[in-house]
N, C-alpha and C positions, 0 to 999 in steps of 0.2 A: 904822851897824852894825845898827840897831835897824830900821830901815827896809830890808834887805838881811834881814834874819829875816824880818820880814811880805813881803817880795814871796815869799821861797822856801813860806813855809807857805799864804801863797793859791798858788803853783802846782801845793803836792803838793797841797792839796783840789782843785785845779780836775783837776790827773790822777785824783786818787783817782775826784772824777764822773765823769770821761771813761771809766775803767777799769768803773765802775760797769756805767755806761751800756752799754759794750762787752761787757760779761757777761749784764746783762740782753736786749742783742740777743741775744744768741748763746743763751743759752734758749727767747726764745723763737724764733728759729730751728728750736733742735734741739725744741719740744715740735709746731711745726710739721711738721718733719719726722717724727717718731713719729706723730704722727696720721696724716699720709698713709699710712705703712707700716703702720698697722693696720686698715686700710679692709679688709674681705672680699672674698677674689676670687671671682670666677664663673665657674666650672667650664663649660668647653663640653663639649657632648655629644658622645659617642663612638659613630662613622659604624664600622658593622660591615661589613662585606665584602659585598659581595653576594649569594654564596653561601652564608655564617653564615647570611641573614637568611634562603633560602629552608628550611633546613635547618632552622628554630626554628618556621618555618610550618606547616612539614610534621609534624613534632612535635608543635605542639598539635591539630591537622586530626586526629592519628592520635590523639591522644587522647579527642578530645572521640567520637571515632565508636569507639573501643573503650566510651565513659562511655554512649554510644545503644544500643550492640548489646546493655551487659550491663543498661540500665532494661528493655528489652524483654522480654528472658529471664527478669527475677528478678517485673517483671508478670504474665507468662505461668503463673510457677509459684504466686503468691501466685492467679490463680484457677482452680487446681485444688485449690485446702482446701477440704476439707468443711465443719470447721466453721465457721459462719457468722462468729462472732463473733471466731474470730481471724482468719478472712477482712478483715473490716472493720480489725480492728487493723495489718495488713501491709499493707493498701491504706493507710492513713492515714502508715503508716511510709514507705513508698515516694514518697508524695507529699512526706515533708516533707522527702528527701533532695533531689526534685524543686526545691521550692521555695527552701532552701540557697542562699546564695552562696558557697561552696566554691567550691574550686577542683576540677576534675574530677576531678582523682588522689584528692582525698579524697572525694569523691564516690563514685568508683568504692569505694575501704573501705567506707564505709558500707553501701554493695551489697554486698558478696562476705560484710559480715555476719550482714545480712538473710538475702539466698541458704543461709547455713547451717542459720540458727534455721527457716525454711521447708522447707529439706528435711526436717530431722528429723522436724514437722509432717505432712509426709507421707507418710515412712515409716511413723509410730507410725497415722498412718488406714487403710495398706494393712496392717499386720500381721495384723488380725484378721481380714480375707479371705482371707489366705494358709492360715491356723487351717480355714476355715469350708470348701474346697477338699479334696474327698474323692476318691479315686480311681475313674477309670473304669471302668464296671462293663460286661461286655458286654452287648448287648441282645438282649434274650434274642427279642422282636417280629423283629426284623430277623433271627438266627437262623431262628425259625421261617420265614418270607417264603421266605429264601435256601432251606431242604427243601422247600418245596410248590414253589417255582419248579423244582428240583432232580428232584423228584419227577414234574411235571409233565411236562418236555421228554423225562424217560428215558422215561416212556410213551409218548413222543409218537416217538421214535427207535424203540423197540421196535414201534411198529407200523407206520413206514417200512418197515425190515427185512424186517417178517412178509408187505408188499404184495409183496416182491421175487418174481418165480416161479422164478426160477435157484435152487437146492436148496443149490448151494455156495457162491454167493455170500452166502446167507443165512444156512448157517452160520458163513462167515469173519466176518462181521457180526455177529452176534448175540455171538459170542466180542469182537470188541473191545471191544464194548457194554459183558459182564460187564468186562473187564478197565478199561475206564471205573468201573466201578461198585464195584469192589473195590479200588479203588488207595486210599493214604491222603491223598490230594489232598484241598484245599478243597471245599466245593461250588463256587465259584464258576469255579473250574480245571475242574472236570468240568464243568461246562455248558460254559465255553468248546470241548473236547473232545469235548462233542455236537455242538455247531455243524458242528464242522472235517467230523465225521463226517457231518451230515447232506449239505452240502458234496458230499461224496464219492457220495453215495447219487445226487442230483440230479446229478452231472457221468457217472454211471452211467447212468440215463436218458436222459442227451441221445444219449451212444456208441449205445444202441440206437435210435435214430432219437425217439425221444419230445420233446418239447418243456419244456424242463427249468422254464423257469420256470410254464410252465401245468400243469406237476405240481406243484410245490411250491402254488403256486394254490391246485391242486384237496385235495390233503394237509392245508394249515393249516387249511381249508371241514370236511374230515370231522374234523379235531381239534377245530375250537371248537363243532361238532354235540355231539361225543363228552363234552366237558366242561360242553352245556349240558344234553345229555338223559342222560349216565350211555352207556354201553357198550349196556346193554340197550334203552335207548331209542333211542339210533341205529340198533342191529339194526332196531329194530320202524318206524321209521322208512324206512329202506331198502327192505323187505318192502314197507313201504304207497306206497311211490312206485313200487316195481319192475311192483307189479300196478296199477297206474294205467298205466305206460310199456306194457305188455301188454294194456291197454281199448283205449287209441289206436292201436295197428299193429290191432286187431284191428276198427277201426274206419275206417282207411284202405281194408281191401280191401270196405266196404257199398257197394252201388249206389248211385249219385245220387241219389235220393229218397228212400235213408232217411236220407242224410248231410241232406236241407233239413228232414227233421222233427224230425232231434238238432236243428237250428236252429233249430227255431222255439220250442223249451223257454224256460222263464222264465230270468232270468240268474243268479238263484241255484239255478237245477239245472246249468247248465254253467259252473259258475265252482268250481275247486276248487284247492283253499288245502294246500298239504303233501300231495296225492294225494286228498283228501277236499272232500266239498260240506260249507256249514256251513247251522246253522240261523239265520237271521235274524228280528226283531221286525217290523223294516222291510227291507223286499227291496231289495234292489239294482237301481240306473235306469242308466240310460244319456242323457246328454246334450251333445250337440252331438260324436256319437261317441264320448264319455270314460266307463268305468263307473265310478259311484262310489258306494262301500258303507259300511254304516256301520261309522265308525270304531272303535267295542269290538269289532266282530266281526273285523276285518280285523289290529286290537294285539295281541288275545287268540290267533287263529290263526299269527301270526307270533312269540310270545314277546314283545311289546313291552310299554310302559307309554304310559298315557295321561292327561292331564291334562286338566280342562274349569275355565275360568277365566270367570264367569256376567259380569261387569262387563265385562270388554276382550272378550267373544264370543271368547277365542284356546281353541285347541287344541293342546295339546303332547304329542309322541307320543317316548318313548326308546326308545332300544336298544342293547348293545356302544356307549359314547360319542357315539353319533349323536341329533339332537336336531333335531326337525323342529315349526317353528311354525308354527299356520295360521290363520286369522281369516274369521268368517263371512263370506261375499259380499264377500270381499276376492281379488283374482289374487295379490297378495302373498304370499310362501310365505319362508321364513328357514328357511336350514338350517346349523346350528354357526355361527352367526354372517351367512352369507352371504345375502342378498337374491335371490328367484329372482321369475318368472311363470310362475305357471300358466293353463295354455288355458282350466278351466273350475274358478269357487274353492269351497271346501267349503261345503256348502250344509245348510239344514236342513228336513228334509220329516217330516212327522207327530213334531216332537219330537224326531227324531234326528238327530245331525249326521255327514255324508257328504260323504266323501273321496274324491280320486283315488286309483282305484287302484294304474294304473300308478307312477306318480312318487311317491308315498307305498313301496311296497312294493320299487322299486328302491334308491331312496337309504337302505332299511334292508335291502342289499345279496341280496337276492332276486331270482332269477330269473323271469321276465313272458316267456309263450308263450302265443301266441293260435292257432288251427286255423281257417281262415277258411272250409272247407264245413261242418264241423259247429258254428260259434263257442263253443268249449269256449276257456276261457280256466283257465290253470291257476299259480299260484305257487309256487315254486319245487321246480316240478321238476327243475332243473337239478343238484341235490345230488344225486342218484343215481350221477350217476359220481363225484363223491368221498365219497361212502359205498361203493360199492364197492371202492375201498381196506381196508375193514374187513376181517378175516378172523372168520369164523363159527365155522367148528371152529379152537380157540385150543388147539396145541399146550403140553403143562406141557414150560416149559424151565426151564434154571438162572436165567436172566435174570426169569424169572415169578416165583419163589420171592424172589428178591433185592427183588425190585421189592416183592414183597405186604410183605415184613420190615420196609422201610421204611418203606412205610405204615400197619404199626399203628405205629412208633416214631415217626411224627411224629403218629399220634394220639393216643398215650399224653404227648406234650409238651405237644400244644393241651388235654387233659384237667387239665394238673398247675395 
């Protein structure tokens, strides 16, 4: 019996170990198994679609060149500040948006900040110029100009007219003129409306067989006479050419011998300047054909000006815009710019310096007539016929009175 109790109680210990042992696998089994299940997984990466992906490109592509266009713009505005020292401070702003690893979107804030605090900047720099901005005033210079020009042309119209020999045409004329002159137009409307008229005057002259534009020619010739020597100087002028044109027919019809002894005269007794011989210091030569006289006699007889330049030996002679330069013993001649030769160059004989005559006194628009039996050389004779355009006995019209009115009232303006 006793031996039948010990075999059963070594079997339940040797189960009990068995049982033991079986649990102890079985743990660590299952602590084995836990571990494996709690290992971290690894996430694969997520493959977007192809057209996601060009759509995300395109996206930041438009951003990053929206983040360009506005560094550009808000650059541009930081330098137009005056003042320096916040100039400096917004440049350094700009930059350090610049330098930032932001992301562009907030890049871009950063900018549209700036952008504000700079404009304000320079609004508050432009205010005071706004302030300092006064209203335009008329000018009263340009005014004046606009009447003397005004003034000018109606004279100049007015004595168109008075050339005319038809009695009714010059009255229908002379009335438009006033009706010109009394409208309450511009001046500059009334000049236009001289024009038209003058126009009308010249397409007048050609119907009569005249040569319209060698009138007009000869017309602007005795107006800018008329405005250089005065009304009364013209007349006196005209007189002194008319009775020179009346020496020479009366010198065509002398016999041959007495025309070679007019020619044998020194060349300052047949050389005459405006109808008239002048007095010279040093006489006028002749060489290799060319007369050439001296230059104050020939500036002074024509209204010109004359320059003497001792270091460059040049010669500068003006007139109406014209500008004639000449250089001792030089053929080079410059005139308004342009390069010429001359046949024979301005020379200098006892002290005085001496010019061509011809080519000096044409290119300051002067007419050159030589007589080859009696060598009477004469300058501008050729203004006789349009100074005969002048009229001598000056009827008083309505247009005269008009005309006189405004000319004290633009000289009571140039007075004030």
């Amino acid at each position: 019996m006793m031996k039948n109790i010990k075999r059963v109680v070594v079997i339940s210990t040797a189960a009990m170990l068995a049982l033991s042992s079986i649990a102890i696998a079985d743990t660590s089994n299952n602590r084995a198994t836990n571990q494996t299940n709690e290992r971290p997984s690894v996430e694969r990466p997520q493959i977007l679609p192809q057209n996601q992906q060009n759509t995300n490109i395109r996206e930041q592509l438009s951003i990053e060149q929206q983040y360009l266009t506005k560094m550009a713009e808000v650059r541009d505005m930081v330098a137009k500040i005056r003042n320096n020292d916040k100039k400096s401070e917004y440049i350094q702003n700009v930059q350090a948006v610049y330098d930032t690893r932001d992301s562009f979107e907030s890049k871009i804030k950063r900018l549209n900040q700036v952008e504000r605090e700079v404009r304000a900047i320079l609004s508050s720099e432009q205010q005071p110029q706004r302030e300092q901005i006064e209203p335009k005033q008329p000018n009263v210079a340009e005014e004046r100009d606009v009447h003397r020009l005004y003034l000018a042309e109606m004279q100049k119209l007015r004595q168109m007219i008075t050339s005319i020999g038809d009695p009714q045409i010059k009255t229908r004329l002379l009335r438009e003129a006033q009706a010109i002159h009394n409208t309450r137009d511009s001046f500059e409307n009334k000049i236009t409306r001289i024009a038209e008229l003058e126009e009308l005057i010249y397409d007048l002259y050609s119907q009569e067989g005249e040569n319209a534009v060698a009138f007009k020619q000869k017309f602007e010739r005795a107006q800018a006479l008329t405005n250089q020597l005065g009304r009364e100087g013209a007349l006196e002028l005209r007189q002194q050419l008319a009775e020179r044109q009346q020496l020479l027919q009366a010198q065509e019809r002398l016999e041959q011998a007495e025309k070679q002894a007019l020619r044998a005269r020194a060349v300052q007794e047949r050389l005459f300047i405006k109808g008239k011989t002048l007095k010279y210091d040093v006489p006028p030569v002749i060489r290799e054909g060319r007369t050439l006289v001296p230059v104050r006699a020939i500036t002074e007889g024509l209204g010109a000006e004359v320059q003497w330049d001792q270091e460059l030996k040049k010669i500068t002679i003006t007139k109406d815009g014209k500008e004639i330069i000449l250089f001792l013993d030089s053929a080079e001649v410059i005139v308004n710019g342009e390069a010429y030769q001359l046949e024979v160059p301005a020379q200098l004989t006892n002290n005085r310096t001496l010019v061509p005559l011809r080519f000096v006194s044409e290119i300051l628009g002067e007419s050159v007539d030589y007589e080859d039996q009696t060598g009477d050389i004469d300058i501008g004779l050729g203004d006789l016929d349009a100074l005969d355009l002048l009229d001598e006995d000056e009827e008083e019209t309505e247009l005269d009175k008009l005309l006189e009115e405004l000319e004290e009232e633009l000289k009571e303006e140039l007075e004030e």
